[in-house]
C-alpha positions as CSV (number, residue, x, y, z in Angstrom):
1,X,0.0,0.0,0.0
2,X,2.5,2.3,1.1
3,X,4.6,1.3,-2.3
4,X,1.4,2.4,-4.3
5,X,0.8,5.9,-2.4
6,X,4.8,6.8,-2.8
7,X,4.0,5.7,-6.6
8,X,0.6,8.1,-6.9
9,X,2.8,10.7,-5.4
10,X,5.7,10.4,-7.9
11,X,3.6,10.2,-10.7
12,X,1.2,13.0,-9.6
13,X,4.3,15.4,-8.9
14,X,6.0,14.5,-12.4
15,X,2.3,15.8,-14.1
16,X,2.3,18.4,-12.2
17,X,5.9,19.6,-13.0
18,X,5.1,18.3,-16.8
19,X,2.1,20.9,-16.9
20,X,3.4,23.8,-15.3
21,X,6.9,23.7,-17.4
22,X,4.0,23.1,-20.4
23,X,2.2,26.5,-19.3
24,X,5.3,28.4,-18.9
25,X,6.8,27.2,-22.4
26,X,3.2,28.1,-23.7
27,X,2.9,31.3,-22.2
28,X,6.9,32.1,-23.7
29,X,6.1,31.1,-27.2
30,X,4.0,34.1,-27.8
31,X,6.2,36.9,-26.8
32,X,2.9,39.5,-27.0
33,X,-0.3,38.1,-26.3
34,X,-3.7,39.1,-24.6
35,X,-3.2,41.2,-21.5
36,X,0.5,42.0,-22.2
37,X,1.4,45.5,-23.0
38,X,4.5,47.3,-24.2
39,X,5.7,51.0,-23.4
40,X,8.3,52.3,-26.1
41,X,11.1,55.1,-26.5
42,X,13.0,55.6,-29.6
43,X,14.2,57.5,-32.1
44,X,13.3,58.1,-35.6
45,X,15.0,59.2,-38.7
46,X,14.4,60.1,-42.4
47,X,10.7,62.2,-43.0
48,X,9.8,66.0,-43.8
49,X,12.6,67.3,-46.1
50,X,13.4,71.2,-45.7
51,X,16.0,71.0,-48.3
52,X,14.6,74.1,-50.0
53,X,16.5,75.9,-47.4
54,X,19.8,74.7,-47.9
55,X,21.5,73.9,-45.0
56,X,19.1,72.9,-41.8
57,X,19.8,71.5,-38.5
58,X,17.6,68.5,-37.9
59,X,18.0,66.3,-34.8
60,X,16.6,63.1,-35.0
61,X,12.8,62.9,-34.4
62,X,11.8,61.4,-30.8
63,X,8.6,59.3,-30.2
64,X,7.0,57.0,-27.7
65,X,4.1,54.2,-28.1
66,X,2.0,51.9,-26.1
67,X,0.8,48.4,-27.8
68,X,-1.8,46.3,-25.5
69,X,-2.9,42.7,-26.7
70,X,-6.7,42.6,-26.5
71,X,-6.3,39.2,-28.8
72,X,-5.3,36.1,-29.2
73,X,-5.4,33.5,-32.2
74,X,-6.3,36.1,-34.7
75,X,-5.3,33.7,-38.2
76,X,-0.9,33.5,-37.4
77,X,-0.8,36.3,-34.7
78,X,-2.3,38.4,-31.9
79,X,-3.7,41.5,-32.0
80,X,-2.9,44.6,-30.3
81,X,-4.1,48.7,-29.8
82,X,-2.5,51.2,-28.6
83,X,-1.1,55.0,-29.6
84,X,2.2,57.2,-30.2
85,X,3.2,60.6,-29.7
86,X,5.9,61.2,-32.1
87,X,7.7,65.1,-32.4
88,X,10.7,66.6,-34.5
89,X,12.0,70.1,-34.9
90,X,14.1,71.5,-37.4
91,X,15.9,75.1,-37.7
92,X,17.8,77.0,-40.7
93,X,19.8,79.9,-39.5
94,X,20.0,82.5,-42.0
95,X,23.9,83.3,-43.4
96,X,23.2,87.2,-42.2
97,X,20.7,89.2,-40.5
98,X,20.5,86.8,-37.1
99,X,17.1,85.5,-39.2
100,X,15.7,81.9,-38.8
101,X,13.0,79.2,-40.2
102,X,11.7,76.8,-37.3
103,X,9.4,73.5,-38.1
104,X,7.6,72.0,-35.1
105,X,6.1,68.8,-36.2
106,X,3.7,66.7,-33.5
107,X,1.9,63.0,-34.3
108,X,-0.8,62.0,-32.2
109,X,-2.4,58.8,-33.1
110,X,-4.0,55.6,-32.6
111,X,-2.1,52.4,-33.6
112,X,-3.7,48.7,-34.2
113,X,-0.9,45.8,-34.5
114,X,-0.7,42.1,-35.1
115,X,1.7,40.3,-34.0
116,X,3.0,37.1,-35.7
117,X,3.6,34.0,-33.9
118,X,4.4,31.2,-36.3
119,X,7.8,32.1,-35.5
120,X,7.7,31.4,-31.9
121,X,8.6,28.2,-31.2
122,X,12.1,28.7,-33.1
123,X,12.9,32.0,-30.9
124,X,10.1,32.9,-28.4
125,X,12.7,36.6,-28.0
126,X,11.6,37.6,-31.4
127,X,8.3,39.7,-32.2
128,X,7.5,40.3,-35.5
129,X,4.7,42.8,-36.4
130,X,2.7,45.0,-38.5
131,X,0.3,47.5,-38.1
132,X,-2.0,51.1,-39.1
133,X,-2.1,54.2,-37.5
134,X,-4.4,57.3,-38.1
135,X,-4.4,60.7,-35.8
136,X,-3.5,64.4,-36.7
137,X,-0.4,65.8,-37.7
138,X,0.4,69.0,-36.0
139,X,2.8,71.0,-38.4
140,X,3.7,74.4,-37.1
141,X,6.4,76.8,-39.1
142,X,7.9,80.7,-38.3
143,X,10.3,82.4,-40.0
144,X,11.5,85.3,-38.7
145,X,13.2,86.7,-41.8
146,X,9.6,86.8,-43.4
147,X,7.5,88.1,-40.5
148,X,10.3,91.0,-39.8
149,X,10.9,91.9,-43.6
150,X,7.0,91.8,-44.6
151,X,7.6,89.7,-47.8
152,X,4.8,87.1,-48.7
153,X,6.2,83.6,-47.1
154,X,4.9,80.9,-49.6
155,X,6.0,78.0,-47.4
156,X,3.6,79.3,-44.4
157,X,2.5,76.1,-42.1
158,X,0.6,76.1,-39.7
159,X,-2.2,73.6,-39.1
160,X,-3.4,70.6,-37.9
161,X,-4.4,67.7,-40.3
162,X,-5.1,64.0,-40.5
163,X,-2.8,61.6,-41.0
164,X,-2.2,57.6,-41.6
165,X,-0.1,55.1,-42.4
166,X,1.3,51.5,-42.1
167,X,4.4,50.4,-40.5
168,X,6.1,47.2,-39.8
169,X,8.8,46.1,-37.3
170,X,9.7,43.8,-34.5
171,X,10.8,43.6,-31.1
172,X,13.9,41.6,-29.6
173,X,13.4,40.6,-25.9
174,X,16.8,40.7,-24.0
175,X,14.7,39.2,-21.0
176,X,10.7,39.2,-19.5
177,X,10.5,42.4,-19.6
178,X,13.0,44.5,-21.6
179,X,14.2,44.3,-25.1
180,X,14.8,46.6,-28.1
181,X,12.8,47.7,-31.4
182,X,12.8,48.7,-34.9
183,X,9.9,49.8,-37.3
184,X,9.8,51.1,-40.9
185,X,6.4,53.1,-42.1
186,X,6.2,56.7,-42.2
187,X,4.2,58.5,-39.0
188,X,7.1,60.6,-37.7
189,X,9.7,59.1,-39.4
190,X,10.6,56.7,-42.0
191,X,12.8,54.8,-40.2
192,X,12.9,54.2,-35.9
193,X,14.4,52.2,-33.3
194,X,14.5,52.1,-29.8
195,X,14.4,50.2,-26.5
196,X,10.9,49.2,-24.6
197,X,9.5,47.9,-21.4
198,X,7.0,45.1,-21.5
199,X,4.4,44.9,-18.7
């Protein structure tokens, strides 16, 4: 009896340790899933041109975004929504005068993704992903050489407009919670990488 009981025991603690390593390898296979949400910080690159000004300093466009899974199974991936803020400034300095041209350029929008997960059994790190955005586009512009000489400015900007796009990109886990990204599309920027938090 007592031979049968350590045996039921054994067995019962093997299927248990069988099923939760099961759950755990599940649950990794699908780096973003239903319930799982990623907070972003990069940097972008490429976009509006201001060439017609010659020579402009342009640092590198900033932007965060916020994916949340909402679901699963969705044909070869999961689904996520979310948003971005994106913003990139721009500045020619006049060769004389002290005059200058300043863009301000904001992106507020909403983002759907889907995340592919074919690909997760051979590396459960990597998450591929597509996706659409549409918001507004908030494109201010002042040049001072202009406004202080009184000559007609034909490149006047400002306004506030719709704006959409796709993108696609993917994610590299480092560990649970903390990898690195990249995307190509055009919202901000053409081209945008970063690091993110997943929660």
């Amino acid at each position: 009896m007592k031979k049968i009981l350590l045996a039921t025991t054994a067995l019962s603690l093997c299927f248990t340790t069988v099923f939760a390593n099961a759950e755990k390898e599940e649950e990794a296979e699908t780096p973003f899933h239903k319930g799982t949400s990623t907070i972003a910080l990069g940097i972008g690159l490429g976009g509006v041109s201001y060439n017609y000004y010659g020579s402009v300093n342009k640092l590198p466009a900033g932007v965060v975004y916020f994916d949340h899974g909402i679901k699963d199974n969705l044909g070869p991936g999961n689904l996520g929504i979310g948003g971005m803020v994106g913003f990139v400034s721009a500045r020619y300095n006049y060769p004389s005068g002290g005059y200058k041209a300043t863009w301000t350029n904001v992106v507020l929008a909403v983002r759907g993704t889907w995340h592919l997960t074919i690909l997760a059994e051979k590396n459960n790190k990597f998450d591929p992903y597509a996706g659409v955005m549409a918001g507004l586009r908030i494109f201010d512009y002042n040049d001072t050489y202009y406004k202080n000489t009184g000559y007609y400015n034909p490149n006047n900007y400002n306004s506030v407009y719709p704006t959409y796009g796709l993108f696609v990109g993917a994610k590299y886990n480092f560990a649970n919670n903390f990898g690195a990204w990249t995307e190509l599309g055009y919202d901000i920027a053409f081209f945008k990488l970063g690091l993110n938090v997943n929660l």
